[in-house]
N, C-alpha and C positions, 0 to 999 in steps of 0.2 A: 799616473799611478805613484805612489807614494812610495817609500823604501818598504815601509812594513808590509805593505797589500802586496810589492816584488815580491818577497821573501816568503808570504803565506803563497803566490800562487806558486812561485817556486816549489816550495816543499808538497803541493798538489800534484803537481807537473813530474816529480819524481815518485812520487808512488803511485799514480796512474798510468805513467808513459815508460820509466827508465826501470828496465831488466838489469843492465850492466854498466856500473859504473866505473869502469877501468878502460873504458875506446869511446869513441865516439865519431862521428863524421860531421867535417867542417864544407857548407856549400862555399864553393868560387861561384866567378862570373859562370865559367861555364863547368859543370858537374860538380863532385866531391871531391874531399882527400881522407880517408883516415886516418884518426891520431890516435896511438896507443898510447894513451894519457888520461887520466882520471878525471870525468866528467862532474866536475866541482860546481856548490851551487855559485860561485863568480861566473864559470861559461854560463849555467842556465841564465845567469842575470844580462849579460851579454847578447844573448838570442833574444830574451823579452826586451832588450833596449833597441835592436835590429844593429848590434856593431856588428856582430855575426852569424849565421843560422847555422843553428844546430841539427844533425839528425840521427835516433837514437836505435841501437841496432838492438832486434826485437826478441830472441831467444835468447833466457839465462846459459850459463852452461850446461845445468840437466836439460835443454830441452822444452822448459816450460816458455809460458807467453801470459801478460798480461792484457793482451790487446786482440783483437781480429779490425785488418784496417781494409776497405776498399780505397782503391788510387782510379777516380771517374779522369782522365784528362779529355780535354777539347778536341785536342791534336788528335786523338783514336777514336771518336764517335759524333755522330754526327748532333744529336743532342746530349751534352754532358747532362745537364738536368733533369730531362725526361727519365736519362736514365737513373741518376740518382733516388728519384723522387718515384720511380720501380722498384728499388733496393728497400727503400723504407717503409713502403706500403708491404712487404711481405714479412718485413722482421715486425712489422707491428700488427699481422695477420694473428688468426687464431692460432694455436699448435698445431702440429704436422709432425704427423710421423714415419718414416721410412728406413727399410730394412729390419724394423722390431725394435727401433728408436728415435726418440721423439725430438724433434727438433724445435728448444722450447721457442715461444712468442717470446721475443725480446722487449724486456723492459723497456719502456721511453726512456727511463735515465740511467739507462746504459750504452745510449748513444750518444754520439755527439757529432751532426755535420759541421765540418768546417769548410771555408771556402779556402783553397791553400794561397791565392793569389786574388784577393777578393780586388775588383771586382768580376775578376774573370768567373766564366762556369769552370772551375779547375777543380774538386771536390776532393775530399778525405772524410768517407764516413767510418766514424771509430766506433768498436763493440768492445766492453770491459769486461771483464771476467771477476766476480767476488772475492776468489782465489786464483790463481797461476793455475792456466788448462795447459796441455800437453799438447804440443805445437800441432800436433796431427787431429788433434780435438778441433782445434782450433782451423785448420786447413778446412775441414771437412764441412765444420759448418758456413764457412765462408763458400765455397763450392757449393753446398745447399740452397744457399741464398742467392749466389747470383743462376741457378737453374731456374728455382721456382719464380723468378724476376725475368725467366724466356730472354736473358740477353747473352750475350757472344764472351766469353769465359775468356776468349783471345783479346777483346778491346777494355778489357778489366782485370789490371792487377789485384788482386786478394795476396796478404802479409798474413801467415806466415807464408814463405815460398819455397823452402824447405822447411822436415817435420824435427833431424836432428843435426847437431854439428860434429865436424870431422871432423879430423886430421889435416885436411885437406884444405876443411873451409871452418875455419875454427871462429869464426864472427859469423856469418849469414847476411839476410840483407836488414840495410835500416831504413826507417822511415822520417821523413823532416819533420820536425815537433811543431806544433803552431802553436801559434802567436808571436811569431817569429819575422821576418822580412824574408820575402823571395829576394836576394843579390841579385840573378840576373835581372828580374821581371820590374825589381822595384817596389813592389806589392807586399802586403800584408798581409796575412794569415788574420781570418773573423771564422768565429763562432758564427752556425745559423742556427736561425728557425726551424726545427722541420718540416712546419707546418707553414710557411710562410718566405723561407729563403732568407729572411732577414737577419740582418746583424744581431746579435746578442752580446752583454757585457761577461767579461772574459772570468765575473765571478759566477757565471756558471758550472765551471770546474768543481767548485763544492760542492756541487749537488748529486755529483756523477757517481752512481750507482754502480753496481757489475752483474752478472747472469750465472746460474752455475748450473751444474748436472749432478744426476744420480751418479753414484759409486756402478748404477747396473751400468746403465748408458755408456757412462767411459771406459770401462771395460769391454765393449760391445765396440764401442767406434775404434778404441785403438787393435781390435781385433781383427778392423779391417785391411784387407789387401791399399797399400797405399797407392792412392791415383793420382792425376792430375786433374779428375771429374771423378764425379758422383752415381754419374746414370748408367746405364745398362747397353749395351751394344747390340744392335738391331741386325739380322739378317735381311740385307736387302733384295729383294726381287730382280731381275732383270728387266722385265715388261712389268710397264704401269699403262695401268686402262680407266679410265672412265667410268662412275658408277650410271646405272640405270637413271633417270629422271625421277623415277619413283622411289628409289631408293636414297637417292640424293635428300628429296624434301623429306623423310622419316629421318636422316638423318640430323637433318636441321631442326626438325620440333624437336629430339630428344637432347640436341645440345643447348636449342634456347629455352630449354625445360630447365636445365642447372647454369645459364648463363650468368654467373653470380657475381659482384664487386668480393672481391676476396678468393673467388675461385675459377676465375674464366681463363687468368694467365694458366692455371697449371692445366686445367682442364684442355685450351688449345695449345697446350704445347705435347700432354700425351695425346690427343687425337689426332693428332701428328706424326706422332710415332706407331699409331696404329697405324695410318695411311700409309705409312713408308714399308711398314713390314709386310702388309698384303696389298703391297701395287697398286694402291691406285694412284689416281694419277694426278699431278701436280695443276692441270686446271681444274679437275674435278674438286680437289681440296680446296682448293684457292675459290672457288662459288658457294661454298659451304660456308666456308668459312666471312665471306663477303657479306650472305643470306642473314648467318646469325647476328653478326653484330649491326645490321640494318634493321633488323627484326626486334633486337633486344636495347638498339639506340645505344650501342656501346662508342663512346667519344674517341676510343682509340683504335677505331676500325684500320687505319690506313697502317696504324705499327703492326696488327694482327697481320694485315695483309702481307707486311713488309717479313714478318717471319716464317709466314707459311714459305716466300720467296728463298730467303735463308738455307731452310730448312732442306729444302727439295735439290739445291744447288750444293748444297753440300752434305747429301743423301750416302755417301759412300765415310763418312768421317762421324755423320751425327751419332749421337748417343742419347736414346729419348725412350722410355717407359711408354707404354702402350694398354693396353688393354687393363692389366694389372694398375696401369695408374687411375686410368679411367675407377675402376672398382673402389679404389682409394677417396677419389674425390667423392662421388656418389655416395660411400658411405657416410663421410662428412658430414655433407649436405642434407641428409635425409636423418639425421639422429634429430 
């Protein structure tokens, strides 16, 4: 790369990644340090040369964010990929809306997977924002995303991870910039493919778009009671029973009736939360479940399976929409 092509991705790299240019964080071998020192474009040049890695901490002072980032590591799931490549099927689904706000279909080029340690599955999928959303904007949709993706909100960090800063905690947290070197790992930060996993050249950065919201919406989201999740808390039953035989198979036409590519994640993850609020019972679900996607030839029977498992085992904690979501999807599908 040449001095001039540094220096243009440089000047990208700060108005898509860099909220505050007065601290930063420098990786060692093993973790960070903070330096309350002015993140000058020499450091950025520095990161793109791998003498040091950079990472840039993601809330201005008011609050605001440029970015919603997912952090997929190896080390917390068992397929980093599988699940990545769940992340991006949903942000590139139709719109969805919940609570009386819509949670837009993400631009293609307002993401960017990178691999943080390529060639590891080690991932960082990045969402841009047009303008600076308000960190809790931003929390909220990332919590959106990784529900309607049915994956574990515990084995996926979502940035921001707090909405503002304190007193207390007057930085927040940061995220390592890529195109950078992993220190410990040795490894380099690539741009992917979405479609493909593959490398990309690092002048994709110009093309990189952002998503925004109505004036209703964000007045609506940040009106929300702030969570650590998005979904609704179930009353669980004591006794879970067995549906009829008969009942069982009416309930598997009517799911492989809407078993849709784009809608069978949210679909079985509220009929799930049906199942949990009126008892029934965790094989009963699990043959249902089994039924439809042998019936409808869905390729990722054994993850369905593996969530219904999840779900039922961690029945006193889950948090899953029911019948109301059911209603949701059905509407979808049927306009």
């Amino acid at each position: 790369m040449s001095s001039e092509e540094e220096f243009k991705t440089i000047s990208v790299m700060r108005s898509l990644f860099v909220a505050r240019d007065d601290c930063y964080c420098m990786q060692l071998k093993q973790g960070y340090t903070k330096l309350e020192a002015p993140l000058t474009d020499h450091v950025l040049l520095d990161h793109l040369q791998g003498k040091i890695t950079v990472g840039s901490y993601q809330l201005s002072r008011e609050g605001f964010v440029k970015w919603l980032c997912f952090d997929l590591d190896p080390e917390k799931l068992s397929d980093a990929r599988e699940a990545a490549q769940k992340l991006l099927d949903v942000m590139f689904e139709e719109e969805v809306e919940h609570a009386g706000v819509k949670r837009p279909r993400i631009w293609p080029k307002a993401v960017l997977l990178e691999a943080s340690r390529y060639p590891d599955p080690s991932y960082h999928i990045w969402i841009f924002f047009w303008l600076p959303a308000p960190a809790k904007v931003a929390q909220w949709l990332g919590y959106r995303i990784v529900e309607f993706a049915s994956l574990n909100p515990k084995q996926i960090e979502v940035f921001p991870k707090q909405t503002e800063l304190t007193e207390g905690r007057p930085y927040g947290n940061f995220v390592k910039l890529p195109l950078g070197k992993h220190q410990a790992a040795n490894k380099w930060s690539r741009l992917l493919d979405p479609a493909t996993f593959e490398p990309l050249p690092n002048e994709v950065l110009n093309q990189v778009g952002g998503i925004s919201f109505s004036e209703a919406d964000l007045a609506k989201i940040t009106s929300f009671e702030e969570k650590k999740h998005v979904q609704t808390k179930l009353s669980i039953p004591r006794n879970f029973k067995p549906l009829p035989n008969m009942e069982e198979e009416r309930v598997i036409q009517w799911l492989v009736k809407y078993w849709r590519r784009g809608y069978r994640n949210q679909l079985e993850m509220y009929f799930l939360g049906l199942c949990l609020k009126r008892g029934v019972s965790h094989e009963s679900a699990k043959r249902i479940i089994e039924a439809v996607t042998d019936r409808s030839g869905d390729e990722e029977k054994y993850a369905r399976l593996s969530l219904v498992d999840y779900h039922y085992r961690n029945r006193q904690h889950v948090m899953l929409k029911g019948k109301s979501g059911l209603r949701e999807i059905l509407g979808r599908v049927e306009k």
